[in-house]
PLY file of the C-alpha trace (Angstrom):
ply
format ascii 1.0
element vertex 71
property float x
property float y
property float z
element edge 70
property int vertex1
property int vertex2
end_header
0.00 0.00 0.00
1.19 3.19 -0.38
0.67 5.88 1.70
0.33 9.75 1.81
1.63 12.17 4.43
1.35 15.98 4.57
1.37 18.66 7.92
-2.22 18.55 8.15
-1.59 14.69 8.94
0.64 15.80 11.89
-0.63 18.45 13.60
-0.16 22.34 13.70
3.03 24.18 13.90
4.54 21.42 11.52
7.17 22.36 8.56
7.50 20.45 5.69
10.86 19.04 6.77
9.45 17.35 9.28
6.94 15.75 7.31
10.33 14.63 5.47
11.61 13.11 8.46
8.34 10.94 9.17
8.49 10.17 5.58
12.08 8.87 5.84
11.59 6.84 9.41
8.69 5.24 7.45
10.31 4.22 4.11
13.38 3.02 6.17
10.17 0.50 8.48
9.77 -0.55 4.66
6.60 1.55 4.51
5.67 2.84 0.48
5.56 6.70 1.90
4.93 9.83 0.02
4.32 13.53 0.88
0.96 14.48 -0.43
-2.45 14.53 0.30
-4.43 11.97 -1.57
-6.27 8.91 -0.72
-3.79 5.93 0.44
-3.67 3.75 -2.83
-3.92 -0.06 -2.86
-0.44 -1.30 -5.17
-1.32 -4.82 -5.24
-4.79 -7.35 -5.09
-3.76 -8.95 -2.22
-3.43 -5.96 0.06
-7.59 -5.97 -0.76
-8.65 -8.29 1.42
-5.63 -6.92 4.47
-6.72 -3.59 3.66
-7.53 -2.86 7.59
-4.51 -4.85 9.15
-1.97 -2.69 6.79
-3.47 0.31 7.69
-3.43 -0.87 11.23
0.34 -1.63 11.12
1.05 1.67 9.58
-0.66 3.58 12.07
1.17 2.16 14.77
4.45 2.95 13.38
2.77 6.14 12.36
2.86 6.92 16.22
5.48 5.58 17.36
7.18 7.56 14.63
6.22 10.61 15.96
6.81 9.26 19.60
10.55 8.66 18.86
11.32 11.63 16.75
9.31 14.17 19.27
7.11 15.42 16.36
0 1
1 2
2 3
3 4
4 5
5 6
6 7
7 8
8 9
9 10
10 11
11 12
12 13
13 14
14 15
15 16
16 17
17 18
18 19
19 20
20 21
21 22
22 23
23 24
24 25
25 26
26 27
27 28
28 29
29 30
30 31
31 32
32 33
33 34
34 35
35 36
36 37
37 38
38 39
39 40
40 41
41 42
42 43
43 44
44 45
45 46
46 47
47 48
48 49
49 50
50 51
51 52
52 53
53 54
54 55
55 56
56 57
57 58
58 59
59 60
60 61
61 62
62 63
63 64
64 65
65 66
66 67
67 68
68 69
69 70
C-alpha cells in the first residue's frame, strides 16, 4: 500500500521538513511513503482483502514515529 503524508496529517506548527523526516523513518520500516495529500492507494490485489490490518500496522508505526522523533 502506499501511503500519503502531509502537515495537516501531523498536527499544527509542523514544517515540511518534518513531514520529510516521518516520511524517511517510514520508508526506512519498509513503509511505500509519500508527501501528499491523496487517498492511500492499494499497489497490489492482495493488500484488498488486508486492507484494515496494513493500515493498522502503519498507524502504529505512524505513532510511534512521531513518539521517537518528538514530532
Amino acid at each position: 500500500m502506499k501511503f500519503y503524508i502531509a502537515e495537516k496529517n501531523i498536527g499544527n506548527d509542523i514544517q515540511k521538513s518534518d513531514v520529510q523526516k516521518v516520511i524517511d523513518f517510514l520508508v526506512k520500516k519498509g513503509w511505500d511513503v509519500a508527501y501528499g495529500i491523496r487517498e492511500n492507494e492499494l499497489t497490489s490485489d492482495d493488500e484488498k482483502e488486508r486492507q484494515s490490518e496494513i493500515e493498522d500496522a502503519f498507524a502504529d508505526d505512524f505513532m510511534n514515529c512521531l513518539d521517537e522523533l518528538e514530532i
